[in-house]
C-alpha positions, 0 to 999 in steps of 0.5 A: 859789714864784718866782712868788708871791714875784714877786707880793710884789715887784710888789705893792709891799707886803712886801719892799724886794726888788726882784727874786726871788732865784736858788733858791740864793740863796734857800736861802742866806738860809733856815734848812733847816728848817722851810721850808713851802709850800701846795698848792692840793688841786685841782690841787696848785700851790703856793699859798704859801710859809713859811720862816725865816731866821736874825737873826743867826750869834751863837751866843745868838740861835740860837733867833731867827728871821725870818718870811717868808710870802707867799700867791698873790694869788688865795688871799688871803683863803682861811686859807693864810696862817693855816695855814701860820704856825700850822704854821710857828710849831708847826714853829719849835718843834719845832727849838728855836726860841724867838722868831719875828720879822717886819718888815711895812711899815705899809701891809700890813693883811693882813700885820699881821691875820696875824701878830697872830692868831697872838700876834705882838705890835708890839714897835717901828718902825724909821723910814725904815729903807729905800729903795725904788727909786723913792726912798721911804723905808718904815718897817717895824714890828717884831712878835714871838713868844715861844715858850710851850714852848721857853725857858719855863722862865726 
């Protein structure tokens, strides 16, 4: 997982991170469950990963949470990413989940492709929001997805 979440960092792309965390860190960050990866069924190396952090410890934004999903560079193109948010989406649900949310820079075409084939919509951009390393400041668009099974019934 470590080295597909470095090919993230490296391509520039899908998170302000700069670094990839320590395993505890990182777990730290995520909600327990669900937490999904991919296996390449030939050889059963990981080829992409899916979990959820939460947006916020207040009680009421419980059901809400943030999308993280990268897929190996070499797999791009090959339905991981598809499979492993639509499972992650079902899996959100199963938990009591009731809004996923993901902040994806402009410039990741495949991200946004991604996300809105699984009925996320944009909801908004945060402008300059953040700043890279190397000074430029990026603007992250907001999407979201809203449970049909879980809190529908109001």
């Amino acid at each position: 997982m470590a080295r597909i979440y470095a090919a993230g960092i490296a391509g520039g792309n899908a998170t302000f991170e700069h670094t990839v965390p320590s395993w505890e860190d990182w777990l730290g960050a995520r909600l327990r469950e669900p937490c999904l990866v991919a296996r390449d069924g030939g050889g059963g190396e990981v080829v992409g990963w899916a979990a959820l952090s939460p947006t916020s410890g207040r009680h009421v934004y419980r059901g809400v949470g943030a999308v993280s999903i990268y897929v190996d560079p070499g797999f791009a193109g090959r339905g991981v990413g598809t499979v492993l948010l639509s499972e992650l989406i079902a899996a959100s649900e199963r938990v009591g989940l009731w809004t996923l949310e993901a902040g994806i820079f402009p410039e990741n075409a495949s991200s946004i492709a991604l996300h809105e084939r699984c009925g996320f919509q944009l909801v908004g951009v945060r402008r300059r929001v953040g700043q890279m390393l190397d000074g430029r400041w990026r603007d992250v668009l907001l999407y979201e997805r809203r449970s049909q099974a879980v809190g529908a019934e109001s």
